[in-house]
N, C-alpha and C positions, 0 to 999 in steps of 0.2 A: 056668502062665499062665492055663489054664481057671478053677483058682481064684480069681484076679486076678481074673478079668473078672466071676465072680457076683459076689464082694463088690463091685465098683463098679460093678451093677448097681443097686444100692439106693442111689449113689450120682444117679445120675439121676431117680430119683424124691427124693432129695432136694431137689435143685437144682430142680426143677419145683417142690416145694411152698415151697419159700423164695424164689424168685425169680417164677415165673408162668411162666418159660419157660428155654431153656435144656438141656433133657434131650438132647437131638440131638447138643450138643456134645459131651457127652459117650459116649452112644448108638451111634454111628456109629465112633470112635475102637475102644472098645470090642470094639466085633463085629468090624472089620474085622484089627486087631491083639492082641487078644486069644484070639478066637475062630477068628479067620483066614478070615472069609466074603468072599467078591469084595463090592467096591463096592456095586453093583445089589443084590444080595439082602441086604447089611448097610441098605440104606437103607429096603428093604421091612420088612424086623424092624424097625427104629428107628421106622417109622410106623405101626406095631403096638404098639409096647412104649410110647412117647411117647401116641399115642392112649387106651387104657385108662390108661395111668397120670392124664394127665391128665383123665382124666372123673372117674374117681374123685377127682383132688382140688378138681375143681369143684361136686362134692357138697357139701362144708361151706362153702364160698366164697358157693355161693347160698342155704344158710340162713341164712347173715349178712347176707344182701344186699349182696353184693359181685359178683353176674352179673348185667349189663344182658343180659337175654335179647335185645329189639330190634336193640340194636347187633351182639350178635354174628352173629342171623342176616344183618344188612342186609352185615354184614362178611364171612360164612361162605359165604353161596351165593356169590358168584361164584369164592372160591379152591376152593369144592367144584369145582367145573363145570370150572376149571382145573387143580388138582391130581388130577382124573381122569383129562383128558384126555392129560397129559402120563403119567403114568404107563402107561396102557390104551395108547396109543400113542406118544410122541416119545423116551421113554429107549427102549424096545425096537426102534427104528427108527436110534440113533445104532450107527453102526458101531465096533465092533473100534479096529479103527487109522484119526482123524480126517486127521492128515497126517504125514507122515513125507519126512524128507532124510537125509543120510547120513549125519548124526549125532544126531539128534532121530528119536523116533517120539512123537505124539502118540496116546496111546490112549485109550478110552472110561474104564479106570480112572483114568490122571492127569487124564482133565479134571473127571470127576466128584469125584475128591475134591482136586485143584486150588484148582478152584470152592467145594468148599467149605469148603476150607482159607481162602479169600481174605475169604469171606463172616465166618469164625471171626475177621479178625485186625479187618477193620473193626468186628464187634460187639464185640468187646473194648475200641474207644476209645470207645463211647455209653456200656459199661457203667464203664471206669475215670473219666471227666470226672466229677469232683465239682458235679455238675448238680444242681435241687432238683425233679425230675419231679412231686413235690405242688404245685408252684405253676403255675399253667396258668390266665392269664388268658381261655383264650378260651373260650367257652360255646357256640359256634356250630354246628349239627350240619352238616359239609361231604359230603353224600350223595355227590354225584360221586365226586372222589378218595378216599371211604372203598372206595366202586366199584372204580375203578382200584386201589388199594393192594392189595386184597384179591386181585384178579385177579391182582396181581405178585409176591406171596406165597403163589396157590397156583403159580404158574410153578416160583419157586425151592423150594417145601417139593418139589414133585414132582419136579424134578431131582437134590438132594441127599440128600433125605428126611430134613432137617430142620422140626421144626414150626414155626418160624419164629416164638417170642415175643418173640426179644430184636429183632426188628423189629416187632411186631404191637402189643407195647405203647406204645412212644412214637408209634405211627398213631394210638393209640385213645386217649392223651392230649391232644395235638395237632390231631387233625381232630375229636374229637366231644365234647372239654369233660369228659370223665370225670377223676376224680380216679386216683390210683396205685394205690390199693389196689383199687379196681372195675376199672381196666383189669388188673390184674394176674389177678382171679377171671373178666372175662371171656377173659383172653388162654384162660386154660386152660379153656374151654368151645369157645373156637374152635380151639383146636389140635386140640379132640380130636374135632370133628366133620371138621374137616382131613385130619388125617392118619388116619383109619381111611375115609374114605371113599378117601382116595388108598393106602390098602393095599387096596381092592376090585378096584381095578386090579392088583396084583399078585395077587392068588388067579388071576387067570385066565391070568396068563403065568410063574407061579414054582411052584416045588416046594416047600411050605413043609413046615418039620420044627417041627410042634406043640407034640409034648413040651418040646421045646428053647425054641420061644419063648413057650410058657406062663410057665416056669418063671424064665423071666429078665422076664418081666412081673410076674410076681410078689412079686417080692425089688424092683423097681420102684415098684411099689403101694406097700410095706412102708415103704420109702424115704420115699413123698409124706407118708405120712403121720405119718411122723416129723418132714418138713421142716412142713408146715402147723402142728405144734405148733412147731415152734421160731422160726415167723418170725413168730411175737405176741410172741418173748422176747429175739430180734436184729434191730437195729437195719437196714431194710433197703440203705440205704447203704452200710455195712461190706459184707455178702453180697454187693452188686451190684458192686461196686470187687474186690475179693478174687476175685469167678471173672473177672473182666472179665480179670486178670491170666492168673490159669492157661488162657481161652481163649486168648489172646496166645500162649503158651506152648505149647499146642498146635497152635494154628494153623502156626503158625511150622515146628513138629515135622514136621506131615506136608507142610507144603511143601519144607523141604529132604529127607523122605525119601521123595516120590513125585516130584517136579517134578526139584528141583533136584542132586538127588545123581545 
């Protein structure tokens, strides 16, 4: 199963360089079933392994000019501010066991990956709707809700410790007039100021085992960089319908095997 999980380790960093976001979904699955990590510390690696992955592949993205730097900071500081605080303090303040009766216990594992099971099945219908995200009449920059948005994106990246693109990008088409392909190279600038600033928060409440998650960042990296060449050569429609499905698939999986079994 250890085997399993390095090779589709490089599967995350593919999905990040062909899609702009996405790696968490797979990330988190991963670590937590593969590798067998509790919750809480599969979501602290996934905001480590998601973070540098995604930096690195917003390196080539912005010599194409495809990263609105502006956007992303206007977008990035407030999920910083928030996906710290939650990690630094509101995940290591949720108790153990949330409620419990004599036949249910709700614990801190089901709700955490619950949550983000639930979060996995709705982004699956944004990504399967044969929607044309390049068309985006509105040119308007909506500063406020790009504020708000950000703020509620670092909430959930900090709870689940997903980097939150497959939401990040229709925010950043929709409220600030970017086309697909620039929201996609900034989503992955903002992930990765995201989610490494919200793994700063775990360095001071977790045990991390370096070697270990060096080396599944790595094979990560490996991944982006193989997906950034291959998504100037697939069509990103097909990619974005095709995982929307296996996140469905997923989602689904850990809900009937945390929640509902």
């Amino acid at each position: 199963m250890e085997l399993l999980g390095y090779f589709a380790s490089v599967l995350v960093g593919l999905v990040l360089g062909m899609l702009g976001g996405g790696g968490s979904i797979l990330s988190i699955p991963i670590l937590v079933y593969l590798f067998h990590l509790e919750p809480v510390l599969a979501s602290a690696y996934s905001l480590f392994i998601v973070g540098i992955t995604s930096f690195v592949g917003a390196v080539p993205k912005y010599r194409e000019h495809l990263v609105n730097l502006k956007t992303g900071f206007i977008f990035g500081i407030p999920s910083i501010l928030s996906i710290f605080s939650t990690r630094k303090w509101i995940v290591p303040s949720i108790p153990e066991i949330l409620f419990q009766t004599e036949s249910f216990v709700l614990t801190k594992r089901i709700f955490l990956l619950g949550l983000f099971a639930i979060l996995m099945v709705f982004a699956s219908f944004s990504m399967i709707r044969n929607r044309n995200e390049n068309e985006n009449s509105n040119t308007k920059f909506r500063t406020f809700l790009v504020l708000v948005e950000g703020t509620l994106i670092g909430l959930l990246t900090g709870l689940v410790g997903a980097g939150g693109g497959f939401l990040i990008i229709p925010a950043l088409v929709f409220l600030t007039g970017l086309n697909f392909k620039t929201a996609v190279g900034t989503s992955l600038f903002i992930i990765a100021i995201n989610s490494l600033m919200g793994f700063l928060g775990d360095v001071l409440t977790q045990k991390i085992d370096w070697f270990f998650l060096l080396s599944i960042t790595a094979l990560a990296v490996v991944g982006i960089l193989i997906g950034n060449t291959l998504s100037r050569k697939i069509a990103a429609r097909s990619l974005r319908k095709a995982f929307g499905w296996l996140t469905l698939v997923m989602g689904i999986f850990i809900l009937f095997k945390e929640v509902l079994s």
